[in-house]
N, C-alpha and C positions, 0 to 999 in steps of 0.2 A: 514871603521868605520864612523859613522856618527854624525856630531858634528857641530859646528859653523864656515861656511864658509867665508871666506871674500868677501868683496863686491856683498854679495847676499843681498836682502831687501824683506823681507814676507810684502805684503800687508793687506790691513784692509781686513772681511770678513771670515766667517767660516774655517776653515782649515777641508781639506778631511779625513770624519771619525770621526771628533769632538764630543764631549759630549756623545759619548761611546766608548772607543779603541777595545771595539768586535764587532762591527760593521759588520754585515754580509748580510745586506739587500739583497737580491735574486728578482729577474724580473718577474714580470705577466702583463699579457695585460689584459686593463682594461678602466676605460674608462675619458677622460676628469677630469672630477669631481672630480674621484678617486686622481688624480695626484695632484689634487691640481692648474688646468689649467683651461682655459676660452674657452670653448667647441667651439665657434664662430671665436675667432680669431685663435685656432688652426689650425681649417680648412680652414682658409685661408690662412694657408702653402700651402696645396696642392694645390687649387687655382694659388698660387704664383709662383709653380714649373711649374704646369702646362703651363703656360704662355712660358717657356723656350721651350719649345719642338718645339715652331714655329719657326721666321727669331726672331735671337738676336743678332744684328738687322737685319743683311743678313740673317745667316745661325741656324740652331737650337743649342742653347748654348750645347746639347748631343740628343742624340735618347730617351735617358729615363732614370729612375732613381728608386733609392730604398730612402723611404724616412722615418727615423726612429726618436718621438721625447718624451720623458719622462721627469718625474720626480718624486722623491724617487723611490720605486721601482716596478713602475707602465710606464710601454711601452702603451702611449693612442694614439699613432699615429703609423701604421706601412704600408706604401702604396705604391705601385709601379706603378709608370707611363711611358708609352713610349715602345719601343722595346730592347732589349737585342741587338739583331742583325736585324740590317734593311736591310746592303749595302753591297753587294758584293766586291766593290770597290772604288777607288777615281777617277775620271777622271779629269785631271789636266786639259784638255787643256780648259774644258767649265766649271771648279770650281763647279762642282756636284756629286753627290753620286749616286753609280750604284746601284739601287734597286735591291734588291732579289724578285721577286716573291713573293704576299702573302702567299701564303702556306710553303716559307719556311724562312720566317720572324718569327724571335723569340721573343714573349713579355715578356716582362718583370717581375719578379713575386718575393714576398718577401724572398724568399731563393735564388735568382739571386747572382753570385758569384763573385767580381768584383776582378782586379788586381788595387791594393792599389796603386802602385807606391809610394812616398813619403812618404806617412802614415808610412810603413813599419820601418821608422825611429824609431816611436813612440817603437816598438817591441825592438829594437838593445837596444833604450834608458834603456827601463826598465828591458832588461837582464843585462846591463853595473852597472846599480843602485844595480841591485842583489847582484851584486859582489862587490861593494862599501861596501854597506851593509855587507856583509860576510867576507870583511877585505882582500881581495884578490886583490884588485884592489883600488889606492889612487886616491881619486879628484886629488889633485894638484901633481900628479905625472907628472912628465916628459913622455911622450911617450915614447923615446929613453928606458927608464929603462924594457919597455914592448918587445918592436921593435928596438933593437938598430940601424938596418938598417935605419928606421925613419929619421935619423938625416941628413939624405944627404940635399943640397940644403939651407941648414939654419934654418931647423926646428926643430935643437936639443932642444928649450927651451918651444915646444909646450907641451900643458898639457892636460890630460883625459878631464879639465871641458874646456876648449876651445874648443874643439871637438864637446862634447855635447852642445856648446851654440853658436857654429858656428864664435867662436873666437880667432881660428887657425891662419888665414891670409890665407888658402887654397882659390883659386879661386874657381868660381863656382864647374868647372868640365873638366874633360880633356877625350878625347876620346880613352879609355881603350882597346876599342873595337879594335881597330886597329890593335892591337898586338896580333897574334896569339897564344903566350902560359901565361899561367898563371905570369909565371916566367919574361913574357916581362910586363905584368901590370904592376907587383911588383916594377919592377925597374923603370918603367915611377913616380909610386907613390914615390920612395925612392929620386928619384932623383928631385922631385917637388920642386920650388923655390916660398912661399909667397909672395904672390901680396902684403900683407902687413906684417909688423911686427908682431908678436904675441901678442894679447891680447890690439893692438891699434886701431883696428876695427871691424866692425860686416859684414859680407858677410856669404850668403848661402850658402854652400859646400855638394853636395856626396860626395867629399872627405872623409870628416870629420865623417861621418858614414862608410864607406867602411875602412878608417883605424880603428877606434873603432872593426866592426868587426875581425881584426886580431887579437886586442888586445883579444878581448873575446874566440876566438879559439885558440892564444898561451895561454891563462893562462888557461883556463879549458882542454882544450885536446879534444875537443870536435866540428861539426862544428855547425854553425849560423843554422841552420834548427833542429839540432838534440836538439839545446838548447831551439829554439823558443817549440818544441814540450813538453818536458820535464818540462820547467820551467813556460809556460805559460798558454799553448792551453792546453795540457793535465787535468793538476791542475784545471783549472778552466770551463771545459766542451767545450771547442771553436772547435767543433769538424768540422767545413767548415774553416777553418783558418790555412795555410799553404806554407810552399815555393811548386814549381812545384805540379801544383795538376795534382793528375793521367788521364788517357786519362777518366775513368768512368765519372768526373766530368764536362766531354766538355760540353754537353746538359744544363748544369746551369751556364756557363760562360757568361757573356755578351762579347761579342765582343771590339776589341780598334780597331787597324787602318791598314789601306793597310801602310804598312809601305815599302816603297819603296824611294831610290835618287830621288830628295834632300832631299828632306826634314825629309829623314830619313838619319839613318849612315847606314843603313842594309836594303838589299833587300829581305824582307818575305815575301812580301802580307799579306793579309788582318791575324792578330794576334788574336787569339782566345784562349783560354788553356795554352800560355805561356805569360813571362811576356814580355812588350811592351818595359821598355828603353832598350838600344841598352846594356849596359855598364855591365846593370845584368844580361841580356843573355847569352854576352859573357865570364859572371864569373857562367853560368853552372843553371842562374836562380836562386840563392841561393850569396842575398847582403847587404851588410849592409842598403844602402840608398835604396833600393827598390827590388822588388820580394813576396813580400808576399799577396798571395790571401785570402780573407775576404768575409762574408754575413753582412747585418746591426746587425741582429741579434746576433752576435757573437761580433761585436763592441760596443753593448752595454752591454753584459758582461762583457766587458773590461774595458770601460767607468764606470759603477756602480761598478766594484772593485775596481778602483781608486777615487770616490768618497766616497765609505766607507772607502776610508785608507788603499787599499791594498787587503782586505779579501774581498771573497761572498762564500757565502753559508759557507761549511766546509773550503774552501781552501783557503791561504793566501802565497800571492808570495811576499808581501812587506809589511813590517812595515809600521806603520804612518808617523815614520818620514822619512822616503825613500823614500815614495809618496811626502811627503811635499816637499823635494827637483823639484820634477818635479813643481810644482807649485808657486814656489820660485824665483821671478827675480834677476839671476846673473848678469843680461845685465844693470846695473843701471849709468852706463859710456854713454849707447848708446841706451838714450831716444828714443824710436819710435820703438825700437828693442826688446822689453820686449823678456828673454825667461829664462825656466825654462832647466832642465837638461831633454834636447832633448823636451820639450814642448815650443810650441811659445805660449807665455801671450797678452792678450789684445792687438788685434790685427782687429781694425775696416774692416779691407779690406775683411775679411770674413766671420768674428763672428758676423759681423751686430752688432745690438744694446744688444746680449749676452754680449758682451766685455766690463770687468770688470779687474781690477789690477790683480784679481785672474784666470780669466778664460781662458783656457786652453785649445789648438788640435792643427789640424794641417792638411795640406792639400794634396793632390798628382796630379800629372798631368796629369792624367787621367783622374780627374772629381770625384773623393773622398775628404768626409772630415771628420772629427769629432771634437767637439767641447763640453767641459764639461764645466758646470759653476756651484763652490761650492757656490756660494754666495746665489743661487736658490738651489742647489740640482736638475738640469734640466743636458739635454744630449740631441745636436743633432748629428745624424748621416746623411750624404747625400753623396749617390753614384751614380756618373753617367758617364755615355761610354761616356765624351764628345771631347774625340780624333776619337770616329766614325761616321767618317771613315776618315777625316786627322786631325792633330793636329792643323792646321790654322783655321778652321774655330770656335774654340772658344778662347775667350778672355775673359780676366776679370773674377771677381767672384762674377756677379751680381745674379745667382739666390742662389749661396750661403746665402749674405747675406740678398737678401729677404723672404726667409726662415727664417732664423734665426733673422729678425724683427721682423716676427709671432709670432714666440715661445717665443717671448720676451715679446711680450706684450699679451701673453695668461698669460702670470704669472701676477696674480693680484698685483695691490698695494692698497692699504684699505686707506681710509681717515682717517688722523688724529682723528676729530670729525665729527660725526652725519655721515648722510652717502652717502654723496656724496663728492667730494673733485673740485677743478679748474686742468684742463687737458690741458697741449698746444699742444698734441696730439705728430705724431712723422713722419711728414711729412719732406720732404727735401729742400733743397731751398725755405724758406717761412719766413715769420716772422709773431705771432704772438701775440695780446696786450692784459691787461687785467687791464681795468682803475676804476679807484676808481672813486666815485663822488667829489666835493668841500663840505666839510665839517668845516665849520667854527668853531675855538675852537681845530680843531685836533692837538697835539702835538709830537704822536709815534704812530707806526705801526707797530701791534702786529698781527703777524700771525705765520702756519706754513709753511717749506718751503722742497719739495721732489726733488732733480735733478740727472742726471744720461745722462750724454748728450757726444757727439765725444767734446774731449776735443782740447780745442781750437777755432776751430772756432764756436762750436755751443754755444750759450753763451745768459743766461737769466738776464737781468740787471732790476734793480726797478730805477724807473726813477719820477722827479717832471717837472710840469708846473706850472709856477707862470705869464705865460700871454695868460690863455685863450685855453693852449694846440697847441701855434705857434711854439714852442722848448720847447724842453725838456733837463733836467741834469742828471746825475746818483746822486743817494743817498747813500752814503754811509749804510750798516748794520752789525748786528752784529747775530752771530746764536749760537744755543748750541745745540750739538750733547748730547743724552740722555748718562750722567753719564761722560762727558767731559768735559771741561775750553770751557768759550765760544770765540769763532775765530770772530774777525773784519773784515770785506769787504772795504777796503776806497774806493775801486771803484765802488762799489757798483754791483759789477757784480760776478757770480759765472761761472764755466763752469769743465765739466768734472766728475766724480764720488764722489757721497758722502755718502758711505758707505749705501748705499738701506736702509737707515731710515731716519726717520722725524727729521728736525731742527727746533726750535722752532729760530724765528726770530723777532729780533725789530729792528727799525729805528728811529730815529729822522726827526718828519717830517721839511722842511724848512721854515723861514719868508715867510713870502707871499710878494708877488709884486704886482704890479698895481690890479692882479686881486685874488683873493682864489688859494689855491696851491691844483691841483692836483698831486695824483699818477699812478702809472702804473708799472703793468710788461711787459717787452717785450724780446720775447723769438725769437733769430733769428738763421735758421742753411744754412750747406752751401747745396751746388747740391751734396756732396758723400753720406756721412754717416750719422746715427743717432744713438743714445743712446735711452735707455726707454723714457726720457723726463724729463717733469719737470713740479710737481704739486706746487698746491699752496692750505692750506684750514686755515679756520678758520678767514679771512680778518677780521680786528677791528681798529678803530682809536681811542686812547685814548685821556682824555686832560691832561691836565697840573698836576691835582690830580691822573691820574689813572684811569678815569671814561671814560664808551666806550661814544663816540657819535655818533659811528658809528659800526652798527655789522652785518656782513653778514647771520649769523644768523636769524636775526628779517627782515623778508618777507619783509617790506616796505625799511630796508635798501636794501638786497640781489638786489633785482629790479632792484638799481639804478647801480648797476654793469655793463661796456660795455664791451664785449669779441669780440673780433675780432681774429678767427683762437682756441681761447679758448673754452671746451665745459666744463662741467657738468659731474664728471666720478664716478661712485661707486668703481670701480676696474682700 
């Protein structure tokens, strides 16, 4: 049943499906414009992907990729870069990849079918949610009540939403594979002892999905494949979306890795058709934390059902509020950790500058991801073989989130007034200024103010000089969110999300000192991540009556504006 959870916290920003609960928006490709996107920075997504396929920085971050990116219900970007299968093998001893032969190199193409690895979570989550929903299955239930075997080891007081939010204490993962029958997994998992207490940390776990899967096949009677078909893929048209695809579908598979000792647990060579971790193989390809094969296309059906609330087209697998639990930070104990029930939130290290309080995916180790964000009504999807052909030679998830910079800043933002607005763009390691002239007579400083930046360290401060601009202070200000109490700054510096709308902002300018007091904004971030940014429009200096003496507006003021790393932005 679904009701008011403890120590969950809904962030500011649209809730999925909002302002119609029939919501059934359905997908066309279409273009740019259509979406509601900025045609130019779109396309330097792909640009951006592209870039990957070379040394990053040694070796190619994947062979290639499916690169899928929308908004409402408009697919304006759907592109494939790279090869499906390039490499015959790994050869460990010179750290290179055995080419295939041109002609029997596979490119890569938008119906390319990848092995989700991790993703596949996302699936387990939202069959688990079903069943919340349908009263079969309690959030806060004890595990033990589902699986009593469970409790070995000290984990009788783990619960269904620890699981789903990876707040079990279950370590990472444990090599299942070893154990040749089902029966030995079982009791490797029965017998597992938390690395931590329950519910006093956050760690990633397969566990935590592969035990959920028992729970969903003891209480339905039914297994993890028959249900993903049934309750998901079926319903809602996902017809390339599946555990174990048949041998028909080899020819559209992209390849993952010679998976071979060490650096594998399992000696296969090169993995094509089945799934890649070692862990869901040996549970027959069909797992809770991974096995599920996917198209972008098919992920974005997915994505846009859960953006409308559940429903597309005729078919609805989840209420509003069922969805809103995935989007719901339970993790509010363990800052940095945002996650919803089996969705990880705001999460810079891959969402790029998507990531919002609200937004929502998640990743696989394979070189998959997906990424919704209600606050736009936007969806990226990005899949790529970048285990092929071994899994060392990618790291990080840098084109991840230069990707998903693009699409971020393809979504306009509109100037307060008139139509241009101040932009300090959304570059990394940089700082940039945006100084006012000396204005004798000025008393407050009335403008408007847009931010959306990695919270923390990227951080835009309004700052005074009162000798000359040799040192500068912070100003303290004060801002009002449209139809909210307005919020004080004493330190005169903002950082991190604020709700993708305009604040209207005043300051007390300071006494002057030896010389006229300027202002300034300066907007500083670090070498990782970035956010949207942070606008500025509407500059004015008022005096002591009210009256401007200063207005960026009137051409002979605007002039006297210096922008260092600032431009001039419509959108």
């Amino acid at each position: 049943m679904i009701g008011a959870v403890p120590g969950a916290a809904a962030a500011d920003g649209p809730r999925p499906g909002s302002g119609s609960a029939a919501r059934r928006t359905t997908l066309r490709r279409g273009s740019a414009g259509r979406a509601g996107l900025l045609a130019p920075h779109l396309d330097g997504l792909v640009t951006e992907a592209e870039r990957f396929l070379g040394p990053s920085p040694t070796h190619p971050w994947y062979a290639g990729a499916v690169l899928l990116a929308g908004r409402g219900g408009t697919v304006a970007l759907h592109r494939a870069i790279g090869s499906a299968v390039r490499y015959a093998a790994y050869d460990e001893k010179t750290d290179t990849g055995v080419e295939l032969p041109p002609e029997r190199q596979v490119p890569m193409t938008e119906e390319t079918v990848f092995d989700l690895a991790s993703v596949s979570k996302l699936f387990t989550s939202i069959l688990a949610v079903q069943q919340i929903e349908r009263g079969a299955l309690e959030l806060e239930a004890k595990v033990t009540a589902y699986l009593p075997e469970f409790g070995g080891g000290g984990k009788q007081d783990v619960t269904v939403r620890q699981l789903l939010t990876h707040t079990s204490g279950f370590r990472s993962w444990i090599p299942l594979y070893r154990e040749p029958t089902r029966e030995g997994k079982l009791r490797l998992l029965w017998a597992e002892t938390p690395a931590n207490p329950p519910g006093t940390a956050y760690l990633y776990s397969d566990l935590n999905l592969i035990s959920l899967q028992l729970i969903l096949e003891e209480i339905t009677g039914l297994g993890l494949d028959t249900l993903l078909h049934d309750e998901i893929t079926a319903p809602l048209g996902m017809h390339r979306t599946r555990f174990n695809p048949p041998l028909s579908w080899r020819p559209e598979i992209a390849a993952t890795e010679d998976a071979r000792p060490p650096w594998s647990g399992l000696d296969r060579g090169m993995v094509r058709g089945e799934v890649h971790d070692e862990n869901a193989y040996s549970l027959g390809g069909v797992a809770g934390h991974a096995g599920v094969f996917s198209r972008a296309w098919d992920l974005a059906i997915l994505a846009r059902t859960l953006l409308n609330g559940g429903a597309y087209g005729r078919a609805r697998i989840l209420s509003p509020a069922s969805v809103e639990l995935m989007f719901t930070d339970f993790n509010t104990a363990f800052p940095g950790d945002e996650h919803g029930l089996g969705f990880e939130l705001y999460q810079h290290w891959y969402m790029g500058a998507m990531a919002t309080p609200r937004t929502a995916g998640h990743t696989g180790f394979t070189g998959t991801s997906l990424v919704l964000d209600p606050t736009t009504d936007a969806f990226l999807i990005v899949l790529g073989n970048s285990v092929h052909p071994v899994r060392s030679w990618r790291s990080g998830s840098a084109p991840r989130v230069a990707v998903a910079d693009r699409l971020a800043r393809a979504v306009p933002v509109r100037p307060a007034r008139g139509r241009a607005a101040w932009f300090a763009g959304m570059a990394s390691g940089t700082t940039a200024t945006l100084t006012l002239p000396e204005v004798p007579g000025a008393a407050r400083l009335a403008c408007s103010l847009w931010w959306d930046t990695e919270p923390g360290p990227d951080v835009v401060t309004l700052e005074a000089s009162r000798d000359g601009a040799a040192s500068w202070e912070p100003v303290p200000f004060v801002t009002v969110r449209p139809g909210e109490e307005p919020e004080p700054h004493p330190t005169g510096a903002v950082s991190g999300w604020s709700g993708r709308v305009w604040h209207g902002l005043t300051a007390e300018v300071p006494e002057p000192g030896a010389l006229p007091v300027r202002l300034r904004w300066r907007y500083t971030t670090d070498k990782r991540y970035v956010g949207r940014g942070v606008y500025v429009d509407g500059l004015r200096l008022l005096d002591g009556d009210g009256r401007p003496v200063f207005d960026e507006a009137r051409p002979a003021d605007g002039s006297r504006v210096e922008s260092v790393g600032w431009t001039r932005s419509a959108d």
